[in-house]
N, C-alpha and C positions, 0 to 999 in steps of 0.2 A: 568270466564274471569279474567286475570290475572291485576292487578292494576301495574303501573310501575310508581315508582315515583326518585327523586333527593336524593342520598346519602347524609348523614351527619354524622359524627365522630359519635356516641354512644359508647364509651369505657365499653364493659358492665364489671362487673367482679360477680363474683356468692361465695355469703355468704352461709357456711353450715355449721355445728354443727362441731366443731373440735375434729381432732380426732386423736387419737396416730400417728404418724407418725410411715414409716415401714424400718428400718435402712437397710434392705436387698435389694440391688437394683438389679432387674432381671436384668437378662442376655442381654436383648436387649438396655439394661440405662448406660452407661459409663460416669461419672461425668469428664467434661471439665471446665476451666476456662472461662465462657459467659458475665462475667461482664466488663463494660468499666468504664473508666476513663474520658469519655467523660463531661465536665461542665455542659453542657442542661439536663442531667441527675440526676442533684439535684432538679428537679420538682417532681423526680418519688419517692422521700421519700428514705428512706434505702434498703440493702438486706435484704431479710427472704426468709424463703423457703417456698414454695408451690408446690401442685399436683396438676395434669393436668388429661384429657382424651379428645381426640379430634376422628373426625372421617376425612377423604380426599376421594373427588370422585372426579370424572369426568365430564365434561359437561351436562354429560346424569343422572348424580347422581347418577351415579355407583359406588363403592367402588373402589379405588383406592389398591393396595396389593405391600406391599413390597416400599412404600413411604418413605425414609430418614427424621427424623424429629430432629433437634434441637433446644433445649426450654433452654435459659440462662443454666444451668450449665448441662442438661441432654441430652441423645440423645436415640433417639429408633425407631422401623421400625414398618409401620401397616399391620395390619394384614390381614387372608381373608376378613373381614368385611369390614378392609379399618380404622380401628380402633387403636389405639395409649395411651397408659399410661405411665407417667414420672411423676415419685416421686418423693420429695424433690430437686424440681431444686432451683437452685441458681437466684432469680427472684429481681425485686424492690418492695417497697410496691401499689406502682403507675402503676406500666409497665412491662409486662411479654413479650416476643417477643418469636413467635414459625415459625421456618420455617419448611416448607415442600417440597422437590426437590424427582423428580423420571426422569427417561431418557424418553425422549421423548413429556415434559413438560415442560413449562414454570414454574420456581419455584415460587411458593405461599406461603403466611406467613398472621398469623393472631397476633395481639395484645390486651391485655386488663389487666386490672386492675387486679390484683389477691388477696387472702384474704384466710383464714383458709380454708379447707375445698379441695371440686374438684373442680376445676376450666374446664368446657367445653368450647370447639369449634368446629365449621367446617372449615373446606378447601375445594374451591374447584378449582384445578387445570386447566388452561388452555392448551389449546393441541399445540405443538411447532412446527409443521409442517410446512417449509415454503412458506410464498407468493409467492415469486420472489426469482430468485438468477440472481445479479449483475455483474458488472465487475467495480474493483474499475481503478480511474482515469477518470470515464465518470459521468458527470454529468446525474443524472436520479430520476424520481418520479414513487412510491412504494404505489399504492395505496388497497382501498376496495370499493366494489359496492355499501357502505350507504356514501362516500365521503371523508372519515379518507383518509389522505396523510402523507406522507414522502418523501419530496425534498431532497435529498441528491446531494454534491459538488462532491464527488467521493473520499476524502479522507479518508481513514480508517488508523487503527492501532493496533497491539495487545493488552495485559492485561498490557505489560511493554514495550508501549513506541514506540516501533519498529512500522516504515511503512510497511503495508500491501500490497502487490500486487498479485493479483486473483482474480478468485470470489468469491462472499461474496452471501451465505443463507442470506436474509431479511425473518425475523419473525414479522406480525405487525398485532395486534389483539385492537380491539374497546373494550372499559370495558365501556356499555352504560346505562344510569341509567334511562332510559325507561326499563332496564331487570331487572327483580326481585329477579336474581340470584348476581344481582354485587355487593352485599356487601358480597357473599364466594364468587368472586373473586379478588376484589381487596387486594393490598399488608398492612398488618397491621391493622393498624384501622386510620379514619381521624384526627388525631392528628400532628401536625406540629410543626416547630419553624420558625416563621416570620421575613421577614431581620433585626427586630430588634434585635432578638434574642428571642421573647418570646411564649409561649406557647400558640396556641388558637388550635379552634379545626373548622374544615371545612366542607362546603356544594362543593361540586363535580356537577360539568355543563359535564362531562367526561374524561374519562382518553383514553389512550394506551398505551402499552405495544410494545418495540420495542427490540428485537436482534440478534444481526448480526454475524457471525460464516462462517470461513475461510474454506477452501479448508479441512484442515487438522483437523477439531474442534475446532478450537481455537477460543477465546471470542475476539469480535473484538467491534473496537467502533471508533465513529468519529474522525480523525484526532485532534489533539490536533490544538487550535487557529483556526480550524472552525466550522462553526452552519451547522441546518440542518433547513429547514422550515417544521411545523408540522399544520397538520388540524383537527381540533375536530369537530365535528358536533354537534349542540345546540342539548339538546335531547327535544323531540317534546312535551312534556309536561309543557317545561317553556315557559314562558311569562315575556314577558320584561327584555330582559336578558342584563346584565349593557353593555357599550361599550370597555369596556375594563375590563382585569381582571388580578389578579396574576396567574402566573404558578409554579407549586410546582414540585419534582422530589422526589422520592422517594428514600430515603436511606438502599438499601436494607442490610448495615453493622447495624446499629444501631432500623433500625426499624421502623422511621416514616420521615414527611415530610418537604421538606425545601424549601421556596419560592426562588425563582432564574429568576428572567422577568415578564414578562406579554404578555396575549394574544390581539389579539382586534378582534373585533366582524365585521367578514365581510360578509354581509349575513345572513344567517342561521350556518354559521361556528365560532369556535375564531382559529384564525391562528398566529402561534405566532416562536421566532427561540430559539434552544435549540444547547447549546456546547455539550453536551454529551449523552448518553440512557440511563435507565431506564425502569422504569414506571412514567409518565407525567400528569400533571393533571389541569385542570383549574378550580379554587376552590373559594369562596368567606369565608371568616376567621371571625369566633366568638366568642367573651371572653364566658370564660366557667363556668359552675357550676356542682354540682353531684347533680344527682338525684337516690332514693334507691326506689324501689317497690316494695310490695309485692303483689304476687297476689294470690288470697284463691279463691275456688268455694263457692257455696250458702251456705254449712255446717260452713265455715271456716275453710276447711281444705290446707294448703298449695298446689300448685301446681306444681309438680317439672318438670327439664328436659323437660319445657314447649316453646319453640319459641316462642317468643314476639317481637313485633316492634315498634319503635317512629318514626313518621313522622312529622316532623317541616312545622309548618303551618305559612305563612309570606303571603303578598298581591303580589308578585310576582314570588313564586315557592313551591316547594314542597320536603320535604325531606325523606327518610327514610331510618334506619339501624337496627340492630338486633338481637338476643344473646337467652342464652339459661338460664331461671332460673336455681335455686338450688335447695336442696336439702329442705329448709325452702321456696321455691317460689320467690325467691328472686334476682333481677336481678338491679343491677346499673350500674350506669357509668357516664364519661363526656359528658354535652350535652350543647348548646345554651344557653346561658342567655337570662330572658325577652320575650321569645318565647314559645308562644299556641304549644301545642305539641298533637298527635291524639294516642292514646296506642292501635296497633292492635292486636291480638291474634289470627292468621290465620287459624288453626285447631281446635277448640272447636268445640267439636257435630259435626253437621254437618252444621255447618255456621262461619261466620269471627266473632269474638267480638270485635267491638270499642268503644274507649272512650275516650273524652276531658279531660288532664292536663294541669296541668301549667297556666302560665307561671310562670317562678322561680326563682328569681331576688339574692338568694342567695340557697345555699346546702340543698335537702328538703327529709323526707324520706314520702313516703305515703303507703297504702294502697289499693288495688283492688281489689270488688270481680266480678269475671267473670263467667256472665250466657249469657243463649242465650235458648229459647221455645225446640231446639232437644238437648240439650245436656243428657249424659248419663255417671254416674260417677261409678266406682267400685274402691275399695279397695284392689287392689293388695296385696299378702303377698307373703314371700318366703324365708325359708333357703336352702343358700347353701354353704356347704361344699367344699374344694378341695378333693382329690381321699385317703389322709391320715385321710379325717375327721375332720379338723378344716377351719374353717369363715375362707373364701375367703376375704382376704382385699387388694385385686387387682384386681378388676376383673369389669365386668360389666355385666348388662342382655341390647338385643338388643330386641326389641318389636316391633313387625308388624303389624299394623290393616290399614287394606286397602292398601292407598296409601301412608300412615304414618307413617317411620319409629323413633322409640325413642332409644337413648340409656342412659340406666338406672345405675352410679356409683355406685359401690359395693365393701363398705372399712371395714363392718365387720360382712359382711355375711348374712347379709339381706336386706328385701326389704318390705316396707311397705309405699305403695303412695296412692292418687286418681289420676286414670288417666279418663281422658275424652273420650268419643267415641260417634259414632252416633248410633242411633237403628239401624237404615237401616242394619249396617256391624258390629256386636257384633264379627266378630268372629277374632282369633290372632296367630300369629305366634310367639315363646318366645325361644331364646337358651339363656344361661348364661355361659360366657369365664371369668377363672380364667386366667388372664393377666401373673402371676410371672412363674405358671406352664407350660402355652403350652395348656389348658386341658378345653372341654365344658361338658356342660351335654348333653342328648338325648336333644332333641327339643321337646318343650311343643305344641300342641295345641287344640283351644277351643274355646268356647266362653263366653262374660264377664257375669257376674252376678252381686250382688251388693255388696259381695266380693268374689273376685276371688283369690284362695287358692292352688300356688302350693306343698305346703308341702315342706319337707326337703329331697334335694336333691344333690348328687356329682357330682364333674364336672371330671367322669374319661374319659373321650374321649378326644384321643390326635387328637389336633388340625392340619392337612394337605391340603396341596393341591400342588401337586406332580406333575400337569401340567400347573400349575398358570392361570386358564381358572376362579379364582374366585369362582369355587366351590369345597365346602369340598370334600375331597376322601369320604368319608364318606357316604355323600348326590349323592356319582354317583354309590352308590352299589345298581343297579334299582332292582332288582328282589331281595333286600332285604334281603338275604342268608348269610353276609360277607363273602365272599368270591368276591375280587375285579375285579379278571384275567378274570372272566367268567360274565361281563357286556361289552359288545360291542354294543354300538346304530346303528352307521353306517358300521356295519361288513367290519371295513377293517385290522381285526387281530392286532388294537392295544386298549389294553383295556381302556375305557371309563377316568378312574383317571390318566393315562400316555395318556390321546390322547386331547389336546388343543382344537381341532375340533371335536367331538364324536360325532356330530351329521350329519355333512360332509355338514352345511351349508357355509362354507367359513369363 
């Protein structure tokens, strides 16, 4: 059963052994100017540079392919996996901001702290398809079947200013925190700057996502000098939810969030008016502190590329965000001061791991080790190569057991973790993509042992997918022969890696 609980800012960022930097920036990385001048921006300490690798799916948690991504001074496209690596961007020591846009989407962006080493994320993209489409000068309400509204006066306008007249596509999508997915969807990480101007960090009652698009494409947005009225729905897991609250809007230029009104609590709803779109949120604000964890299994061995959660426990709600350790197990960020916090670890063995910290009245590092009666640990190994023969130090291995996908950073050609599994499902699925090349290995599989040893291997398979259906060319050569022409599933004389549809289900 899926637990759904109240988002709260957790800026994780992931500590890991430092390590050469790679002055060669592939071909999909174009170093851009991503730094501002903006003042609120002296929270986030100096520039340095740091690496990245992130993955982007889809609602369904599917790999998103060919996703635009820009990360402070980098930019690069992901891959079939849905996967993404940028070197040496131009980041803060505090604050890295990564977007993700693809057509057909709602554009996504994650935030966090960055530090020596790879810094991970997810995305996960909402779908832009829209609700309704309008006619502006009529007063009208834009709604959804759980009660999310948007009143709109009928005034629109373009990107510059100009009055709109047409219809207008309404896109208006619920980011509910009863779903266990809304922390890869929502935009950045909950981190704000309050009308005072100062930095806290936020608990989320819910957000939406609203925009509006002309006749012709064009990004449209409320007339200037009017509001629109908006409806949130309390999500059904709080209790005693205050009677009024701040409303925050997201800055999708700089990255995080900026208080602008307030809602009030009418019902089960907060209903509040907004001058312009975004993504909108009704949040409750708290001074912050860092917290650093590490978490080891029963050996004491680090646990990398591990998902972990904190859920902020208070006497009238419940919070939770989420991040990916490092390569040392190691996963921080900003979180609540003064606040019992719960440490979940969703996938271990084959049960959830939790545990009471906190509370942290100042900046605290700890310790964790995580057991649970089915867990089942092996010691992965592995060199690999690029196709000339030298460590891969751009690349990754993606790791499949069960229902559990991992991806595993790879900066200088190996790999040497504990990873966890259940007995029940020993068995795995392992490709490993040199990122700078183009280039995988065959696909590994098997099942774990108490170390599992793929030896030394190159990653000479060029990387394709030639009908963007998501699967390798590679992986659609069925009768396993290479040769591509002569694989047709649904015989309609176009071959399986050139036909989107191969199987002629729609």
């Amino acid at each position: 059963m899926k637990i759904s609980k109240l988002i709260y800012a957790f800026a994780f960022l992931f500590i890991v052994f430092s390590c050469e930097k790679d002055n060669n920036i592939p071909i999909n990385q174009q170093q851009e100017d991503g730094l501002s001048d903006n003042p609120f921006f002296a929270n986030f300490g100096s520039q340095i540079s740091a690496d990245f690798i992130g993955r982007v799916v889809n609602e369904n948690d599917e790999p998103i392919i060919g996703a635009n991504i820009t990360l402070g001074s980098g930019f690069a496209v992901t891959d079939v996996n849905g996967v993404f690596t940028v070197n040496n961007a131009s980041v803060y020591e505090k604050f890295a901001y990564i977007k993700a846009s693809k057509q057909g989407y709602i554009s996504g962006s994650r935030a966090l702290v960055p530090t020596d080493g790879v810094n991970q994320v997810k995305i996960m993209l909402l779908d832009a398809t829209p609700n309704a489409t309008i006619v502006s000068s009529q007063a009208i309400t834009v709604d959804l079947p759980n009660g999310t509204k948007v009143d709109f006066d009928g005034g629109f306008e373009t990107s510059t200013g100009i009055t709109y007249q047409g219809n207008v596509d309404v896109v208006l999508r619920h980011l509910n925190p009863d779903d266990e997915d809304m922390n890869l969807q929502m935009p950045g990480m909950l981190i704000a700057q309050d009308a005072a101007g100062d930095l806290r960090t936020l608990e989320t009652y819910g957000m939406i996502a609203v925009e509006l698009i002309g006749e012709n494409g064009e990004d449209l947005n409320i007339a200037s000098g009017t509001t629109a009225t908006i409806t949130i729905p309390v999500p059904t897991n709080a209790t005693n939810p205050p009677a009024t609250i701040p409303l925050w809007y997201f800055d999708e230029q700089n990255g995080y969030w900026v208080e602008e009104g307030e809602a009030t609590l009418v019902g089960n709803e907060y209903v509040g008016e907004v001058s312009h779109f975004s993504f909108w949120n009704c949040d409750a604000p708290f001074d912050v502190v860092q917290a650093c964890i590490t978490l080891q299994d029963s050996n004491g061995n680090p646990l990398p590329s591990l998902y972990t959660q904190l859920t902020l426990q208070t006497t009238t709600w419940n919070s939770t965000s989420g991040g990916y350790t490092n390569a040392n197990g190691e996963v921080c960020g900003l979180i609540a001061a003064n606040e019992a916090l719960t440490l979940t670890v969703p996938n271990y063995g084959c049960d959830v791991f939790t545990t009471t910290i906190g509370p942290f009245s100042a900046d605290e590092t700890i310790t964790v080790t995580v057991t649970n009666s089915t867990e089942q640990i092996t010691t992965l190994t592995g060199a690999f190569n690029d196709c000339d023969g030298n460590p891969i130090t751009n690349g990754y291995m993606q790791l499949v057991n069960g229902s559990n996908t991992q991806i595993i950073p790879i900066t200088d050609g190996m790999v040497n973790e504990s990873i966890s599994y259940c007995a029940a499902d020993s068995s795995y699925i392992i490709n490993v993509v040199d990122a700078s090349g183009g280039q995988e290995t065959d696909t590994f599989t098997g099942n774990f042992t108490a170390t599992t040893d793929l030896g030394t291997t190159s990653t000479c398979i060029t990387l394709g997918d030639f009908d963007n259906d998501g699967v390798y060319d590679i992986d659609e050569d069925i009768n396993g022969n290479g040769n591509l022409l002569d694989d047709d599933t649904d015989q309609d004389g176009i071959p399986n890696y050139q036909d989107e549809d191969d199987d002629n289900d729609g």
